[in-house]
C-alpha positions in Angstrom: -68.3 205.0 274.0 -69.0 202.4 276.5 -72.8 202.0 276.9 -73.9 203.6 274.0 -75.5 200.0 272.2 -78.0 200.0 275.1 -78.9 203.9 274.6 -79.3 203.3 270.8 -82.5 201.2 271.4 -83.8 203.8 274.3 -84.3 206.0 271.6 -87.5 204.3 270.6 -88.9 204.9 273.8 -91.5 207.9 274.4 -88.4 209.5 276.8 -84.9 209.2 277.6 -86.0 208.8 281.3 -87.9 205.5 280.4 -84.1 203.9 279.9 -82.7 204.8 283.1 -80.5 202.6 285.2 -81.7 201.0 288.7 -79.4 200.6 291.7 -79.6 204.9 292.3 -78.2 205.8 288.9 -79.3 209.4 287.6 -82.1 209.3 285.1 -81.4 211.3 282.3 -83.5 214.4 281.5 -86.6 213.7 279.4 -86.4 214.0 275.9 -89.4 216.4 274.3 -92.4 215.3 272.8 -92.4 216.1 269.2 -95.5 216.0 266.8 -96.4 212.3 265.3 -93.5 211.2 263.3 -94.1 209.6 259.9 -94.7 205.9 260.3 -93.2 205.2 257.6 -89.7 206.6 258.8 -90.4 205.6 262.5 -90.6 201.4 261.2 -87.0 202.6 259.6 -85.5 203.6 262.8 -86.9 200.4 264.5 -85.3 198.7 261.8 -82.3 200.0 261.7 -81.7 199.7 265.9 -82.2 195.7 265.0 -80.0 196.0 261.7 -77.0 197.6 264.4 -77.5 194.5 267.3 -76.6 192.6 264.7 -72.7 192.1 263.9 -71.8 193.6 261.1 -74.8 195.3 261.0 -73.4 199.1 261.1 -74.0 200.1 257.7 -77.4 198.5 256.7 -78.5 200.6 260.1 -77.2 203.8 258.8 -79.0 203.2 255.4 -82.0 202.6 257.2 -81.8 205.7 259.4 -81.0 207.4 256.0 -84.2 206.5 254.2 -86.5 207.4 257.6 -84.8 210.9 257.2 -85.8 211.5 253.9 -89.2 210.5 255.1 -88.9 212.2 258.3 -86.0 215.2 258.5 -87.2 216.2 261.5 -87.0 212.5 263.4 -84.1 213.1 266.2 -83.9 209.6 267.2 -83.1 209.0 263.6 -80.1 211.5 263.6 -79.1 210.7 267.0 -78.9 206.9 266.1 -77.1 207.9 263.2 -74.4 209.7 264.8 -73.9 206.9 267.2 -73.5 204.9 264.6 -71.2 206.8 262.8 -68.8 207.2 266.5 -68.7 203.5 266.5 -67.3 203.2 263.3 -64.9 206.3 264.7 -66.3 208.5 261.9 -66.5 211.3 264.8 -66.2 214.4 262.6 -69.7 213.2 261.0 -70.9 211.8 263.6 -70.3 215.5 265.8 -72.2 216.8 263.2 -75.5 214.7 263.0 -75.1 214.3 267.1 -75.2 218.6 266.7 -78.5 218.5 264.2 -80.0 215.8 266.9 -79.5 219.0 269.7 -80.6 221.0 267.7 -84.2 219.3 266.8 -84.1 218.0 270.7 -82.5 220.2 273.1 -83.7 219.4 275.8 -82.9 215.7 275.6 -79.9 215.0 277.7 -78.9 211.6 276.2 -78.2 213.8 273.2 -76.0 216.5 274.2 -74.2 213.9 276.2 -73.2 212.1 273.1 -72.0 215.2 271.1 -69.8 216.2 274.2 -68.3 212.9 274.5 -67.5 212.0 270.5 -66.0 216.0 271.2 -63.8 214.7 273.6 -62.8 211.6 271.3 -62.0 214.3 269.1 -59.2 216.1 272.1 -61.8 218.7 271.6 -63.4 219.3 275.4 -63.8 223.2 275.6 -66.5 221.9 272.7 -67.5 219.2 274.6 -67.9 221.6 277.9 -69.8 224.1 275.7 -72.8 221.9 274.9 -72.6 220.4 278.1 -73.1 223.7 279.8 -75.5 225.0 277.6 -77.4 222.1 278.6 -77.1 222.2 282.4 -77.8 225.8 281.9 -81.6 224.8 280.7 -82.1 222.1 283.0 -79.5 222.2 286.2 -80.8 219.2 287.3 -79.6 217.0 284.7 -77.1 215.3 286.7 -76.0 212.5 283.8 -74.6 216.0 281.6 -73.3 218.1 284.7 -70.6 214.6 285.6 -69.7 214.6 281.8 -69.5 218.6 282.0 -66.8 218.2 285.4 -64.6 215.8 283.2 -64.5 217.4 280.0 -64.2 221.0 281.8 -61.1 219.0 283.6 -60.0 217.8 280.3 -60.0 221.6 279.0 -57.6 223.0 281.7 -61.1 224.7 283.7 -60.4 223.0 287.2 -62.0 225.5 289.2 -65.4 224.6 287.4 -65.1 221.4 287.1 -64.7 221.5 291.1 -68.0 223.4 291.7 -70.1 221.6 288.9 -69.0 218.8 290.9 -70.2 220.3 294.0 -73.5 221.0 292.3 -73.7 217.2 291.5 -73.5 216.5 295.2 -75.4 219.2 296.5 -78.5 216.9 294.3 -77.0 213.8 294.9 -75.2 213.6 297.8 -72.2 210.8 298.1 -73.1 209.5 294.7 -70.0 207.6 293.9 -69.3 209.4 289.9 -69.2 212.8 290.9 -67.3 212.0 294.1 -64.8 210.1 291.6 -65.0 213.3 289.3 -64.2 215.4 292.1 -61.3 213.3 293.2 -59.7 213.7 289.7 -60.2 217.4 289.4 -58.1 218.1 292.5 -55.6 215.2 291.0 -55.1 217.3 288.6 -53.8 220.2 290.7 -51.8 217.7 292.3 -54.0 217.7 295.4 -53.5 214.3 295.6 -54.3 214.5 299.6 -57.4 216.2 298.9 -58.5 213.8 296.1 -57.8 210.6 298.4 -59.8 211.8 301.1 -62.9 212.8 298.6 -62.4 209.2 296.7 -62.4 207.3 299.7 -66.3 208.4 299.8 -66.8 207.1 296.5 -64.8 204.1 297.4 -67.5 203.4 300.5 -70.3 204.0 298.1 -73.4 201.7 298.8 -73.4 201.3 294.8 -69.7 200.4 293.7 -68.8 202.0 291.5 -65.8 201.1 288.5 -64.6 204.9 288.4 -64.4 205.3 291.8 -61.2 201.9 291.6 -60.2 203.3 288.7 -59.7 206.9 290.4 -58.2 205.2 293.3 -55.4 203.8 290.7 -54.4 206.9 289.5 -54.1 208.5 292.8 -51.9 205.3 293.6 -49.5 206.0 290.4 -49.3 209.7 291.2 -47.8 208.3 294.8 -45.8 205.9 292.7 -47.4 202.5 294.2 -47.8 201.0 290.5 -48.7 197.6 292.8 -51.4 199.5 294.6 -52.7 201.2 291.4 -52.6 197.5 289.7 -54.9 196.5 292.5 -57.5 198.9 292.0 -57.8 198.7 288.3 -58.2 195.3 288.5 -60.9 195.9 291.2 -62.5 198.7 288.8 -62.3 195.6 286.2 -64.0 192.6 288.1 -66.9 195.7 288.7 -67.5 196.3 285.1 -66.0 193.4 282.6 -65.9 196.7 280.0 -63.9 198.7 282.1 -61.4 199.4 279.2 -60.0 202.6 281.1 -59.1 200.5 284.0 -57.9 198.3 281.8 -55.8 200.9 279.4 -54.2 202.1 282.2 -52.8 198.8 283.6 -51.1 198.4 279.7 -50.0 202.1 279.9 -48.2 201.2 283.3 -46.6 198.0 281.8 -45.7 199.5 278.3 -43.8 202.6 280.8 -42.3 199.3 282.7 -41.0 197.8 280.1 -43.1 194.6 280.0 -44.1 194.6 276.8 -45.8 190.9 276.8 -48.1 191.9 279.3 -49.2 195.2 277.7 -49.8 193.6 274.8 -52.5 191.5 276.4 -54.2 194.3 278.0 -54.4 196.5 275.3 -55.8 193.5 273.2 -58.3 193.2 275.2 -58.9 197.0 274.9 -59.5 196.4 271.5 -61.8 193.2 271.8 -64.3 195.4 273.5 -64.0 198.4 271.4 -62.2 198.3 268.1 -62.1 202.0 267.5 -60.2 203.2 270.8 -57.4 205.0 269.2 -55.5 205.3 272.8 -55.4 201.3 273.0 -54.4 201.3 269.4 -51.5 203.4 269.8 -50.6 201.6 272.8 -51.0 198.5 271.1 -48.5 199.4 268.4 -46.1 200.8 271.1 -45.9 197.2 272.8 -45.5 195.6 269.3 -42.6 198.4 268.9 -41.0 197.1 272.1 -41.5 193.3 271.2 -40.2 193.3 267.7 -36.5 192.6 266.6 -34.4 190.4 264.1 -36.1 187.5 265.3 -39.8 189.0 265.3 -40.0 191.9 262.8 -43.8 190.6 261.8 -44.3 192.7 265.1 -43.0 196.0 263.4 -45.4 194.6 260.6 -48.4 194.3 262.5 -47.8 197.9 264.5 -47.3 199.6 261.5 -50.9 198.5 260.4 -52.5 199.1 263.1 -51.8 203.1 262.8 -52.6 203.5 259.1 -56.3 201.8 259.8 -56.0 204.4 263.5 -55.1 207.0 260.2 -57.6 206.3 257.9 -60.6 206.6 260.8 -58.5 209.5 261.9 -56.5 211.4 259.6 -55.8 214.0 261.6 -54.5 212.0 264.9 -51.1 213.5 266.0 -49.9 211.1 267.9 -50.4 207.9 265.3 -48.8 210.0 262.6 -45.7 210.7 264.6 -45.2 207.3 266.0 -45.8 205.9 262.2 -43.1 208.3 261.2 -40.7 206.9 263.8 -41.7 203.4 263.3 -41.0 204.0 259.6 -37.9 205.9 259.8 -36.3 203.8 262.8 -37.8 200.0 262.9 -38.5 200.2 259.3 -35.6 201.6 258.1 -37.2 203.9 255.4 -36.9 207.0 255.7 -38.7 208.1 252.3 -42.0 206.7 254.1 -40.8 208.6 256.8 -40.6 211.9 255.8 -44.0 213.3 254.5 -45.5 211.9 257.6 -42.8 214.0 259.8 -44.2 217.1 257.8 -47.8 216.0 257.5 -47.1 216.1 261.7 -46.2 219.4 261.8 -48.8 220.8 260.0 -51.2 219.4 262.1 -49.9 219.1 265.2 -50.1 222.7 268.1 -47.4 225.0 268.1 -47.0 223.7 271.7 -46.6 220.0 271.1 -44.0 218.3 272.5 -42.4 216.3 269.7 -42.4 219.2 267.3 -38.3 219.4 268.0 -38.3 216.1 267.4 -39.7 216.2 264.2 -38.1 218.9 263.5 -35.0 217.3 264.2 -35.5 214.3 261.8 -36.5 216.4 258.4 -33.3 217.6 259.0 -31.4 214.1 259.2 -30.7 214.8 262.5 -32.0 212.8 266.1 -32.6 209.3 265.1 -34.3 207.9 267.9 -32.8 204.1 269.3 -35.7 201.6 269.1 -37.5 201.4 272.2 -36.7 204.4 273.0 -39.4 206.7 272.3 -41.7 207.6 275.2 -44.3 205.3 275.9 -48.4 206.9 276.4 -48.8 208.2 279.6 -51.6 207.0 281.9 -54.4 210.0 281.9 -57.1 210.6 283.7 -60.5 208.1 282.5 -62.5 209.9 280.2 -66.2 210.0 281.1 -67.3 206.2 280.5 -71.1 205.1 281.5 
C-alpha cells in the first residue's frame, strides 16, 4: 500500500485536499468538517502518527489511536489511522473493518474509501472494493483519486465494460492524465485488445508528468506480444521513475521465476520485500525462486521458503495460493507427506470451486500426482494493482 505513510500524517490536517500532490496530480475530495474533537484524543492521534514514523513503532501507534477512541469514538482520523496501521501489519480483515467504520463516520472523505477498496483488493475481494468505490464516485463524481482505483478494481472483478467508461469519465475531467490513460490501457489488455491498449498507453507514455504505471503498463503489453526484453526495459524505466515501484519490480521476478532464472528472481523479489514486508505476491514468489534454487547441495533454501509461507499463513490464514504451494513444498521438497496432507484439505475447503489446482489437490489426498520439483507453475505476471 505504497504511499499510505505519507497519508497517515495528512490525516491531521483540517482536509484531505490540504495533502495533495503537485506536478498535476488529482487532489483528493475534501474530507467533512466534523464538531470539535476531544483534545484529549486529538494529542493521541498526533501521537500515535509520530509513534508509527518510527521503526517499530506500529503497535505503540495503534495503542495510542486506541485510547483517543475511547475518548473520542467518533474521531475518523483515529479509525482511519488505525486501519492503516493494521494493513501494514497485513491484518486486512481488521483493518477492512475499522477502514469501513472510518466511511461510515466520513463518507465523503475520499482518502478513506480509497483505502477500504484497496486493503479489499489485498483481500482478492474487488467487486467489494468496486462497491465502495462507486458508492463514492456516486456522491462526488469528481473525485478523480476513487474513480482510477474504481477502473482497476472493476477490471480486477471481471466488469471491463465499466472500468472502460469510468475511465473515460476520468479523462473527460482530466484529459491525457497519464493514470487513467494507463488504466484504460489495461482494461482493453484484458480483452486482449492489445492494439487498442498500445495506442491509448502511448498517450500516457508522452505524458508531460511521467508517470511509473504508464512503463509498467507498457511492460505488460510487451509480455502479452512476447518481447520479455522489451517488457524488462520498461519496468526498469517504471523503476528508475519511482524507486518503490514494487509492481514493476514484481513483475520483472515473475518473468525470471517463468524463465527459469531463479538467482535473479530471487533478487528482485527481495527487494519487493525490503520495501514492503507484507506483499504476499512477492512472498510467494520469493519462496517459488528458493523452490527452484534448492537441492542436495542447498536444502537451507527449501528451509527458508517453507518459512516464509507459514509467517504469509499466519498474517493470512486464508491465502490459497501459500497453503497449496506449502503443501507441495512439504509433500515434494520436504518429503513429508503427513505435513502435507491437512494443508491439501485445509486447501480445498477454502479454495473456489473453480480453482485451478483443485485436481491437483485432489490428486495428491489420494496418493496420486506427485509433482517433480520445479515443476509446479510459477506466479503469473498480472496486471499492477492500483499503487499511488
Amino acid at each position: 500500500m505504497k504511499g499510505w505513510a505519507v497519508v497517515l500524517c495528512c490525516a491531521l490536517c483540517a482536509s484531505a485536499s490540504a495533502c495533495g500532490g503537485g506536478g498535476g496530480s488529482p487532489k483528493p475530495v475534501a474530507a467533512p468538517v466534523l464538531a470539535p474533537a476531544n483534545p484529549q484524543a486529538v494529542a493521541k492521534l498526533v501521537a500515535a502518527v509520530r509513534a508509527a514514523q518510527d521503526k517499530g513503532g506500529d503497535q505503540r501507534a495503534i495503542g495510542l489511536l486506541d485510547e483517543a477512541l475511547k475518548s473520542d469514538p467518533q474521531l475518523w482520523e483515529a479509525r482511519y489511522n488505525r486501519g492503516i496501521l493494521l494493513a501494514r501489519r497485513g491484518e486486512l480483515a481488521a483493518s477492512d473493518e475499522e477502514l469501513s467504520r472510518a466511511v461510515e463516520l466520513a463518507p465523503n472523505a475520499e482518502d478513506v474509501a480509497v483505502a477500504l477498496a484497496e486493503v479489499r483488493r489485498r483481500r482478492g475481494q474487488p467487486a467489494r472494493a468496486a462497491e465502495v468505490l462507486e458508492a463514492f464516485v456516486g456522491k462526488q463524481p469528481d473525485a478523480v483519486v476513487a474513480r482510477i482505483a474504481l477502473v482497476g478494481a472493476l477490471r480486477e472483478s471481471g466488469k471491463v465494460e465499466r472500468a472502460i467508461a469510468h475511465a473515460r469519465e476520468v479523462l473527460v475531467r482530466r484529459p491525457n492524465d497519464p493514470q487513467a490513460l494507463a488504466e484504460l490501457a489495461l482494461s482493453h489488455l484484458q480483452v486482449d485488445q492489445v492494439d487498442t491498449a498500445e495506442l491509448i498507453n502511448q498517450g500516457a507514455l508522452k505524458a508531460q508528468t511521467k508517470r511509473a504505471a504508464a512503463e509498467r503498463t507498457a511492460g505488460l503489453i510487451a509480455l502479452s506480444r512476447g518481447d520479455d526484453a522489451l517488457a524488462f526495459q520498461h519496468f526498469a524505466r517504471a523503476s528508475e521513475l519511482d524507486a518503490k515501484d514494487t509492481t514493476a519490480r514484481l513483475n520483472m521476478a515473475t518473468v525470471l521465476l517463468q524463465a527459469g532464472v531463479y538467482d535473479r528472481a530471487l533478487q528482485e523479489f527481495r527487494a519487493v520485500i525490503a520495501v514492503n514486508p507484507d506483499d504476499g505476491a512477492a512472498t510467494l514468489g520469493l519462496a517459488a525462486a528458493l523452490r527452484g534454487t534448492g537441492g542436495r547441495e542447498n536444502a537451507q533454501a527449501y528451509q527458508e521458503a517453507r518459512r516464509l509461507l507459514e509467517q504469509l499463513l499466519e498474517r493470512e490464514p486464508n491465502n490459497t495460493a501459500a497453503t497449496f504451494n506449502l503443501a507441495i513444498l512439504y509433500a515434494d521438497f520436504l518429503q513429508q507427506p503427513e505435513k502435507a496432507k491437512p494443508l491439501f484439505e485445509r486447501f480445498l475447503n477454502i479454495a473456489p470451486e473453480n480453482h485451478p489446482a483443485r485436481a491437483l489437490a485432489t490428486k495428491r489426498l489420494s496418493g496420486q500426482g506427485q509433482v517433480a520439483p520445479k515443476g509446479q507453475p510459477a506466479p503469473k505476471a498480472q496486471p499492477p494493482p492500483k499503487k499511488k
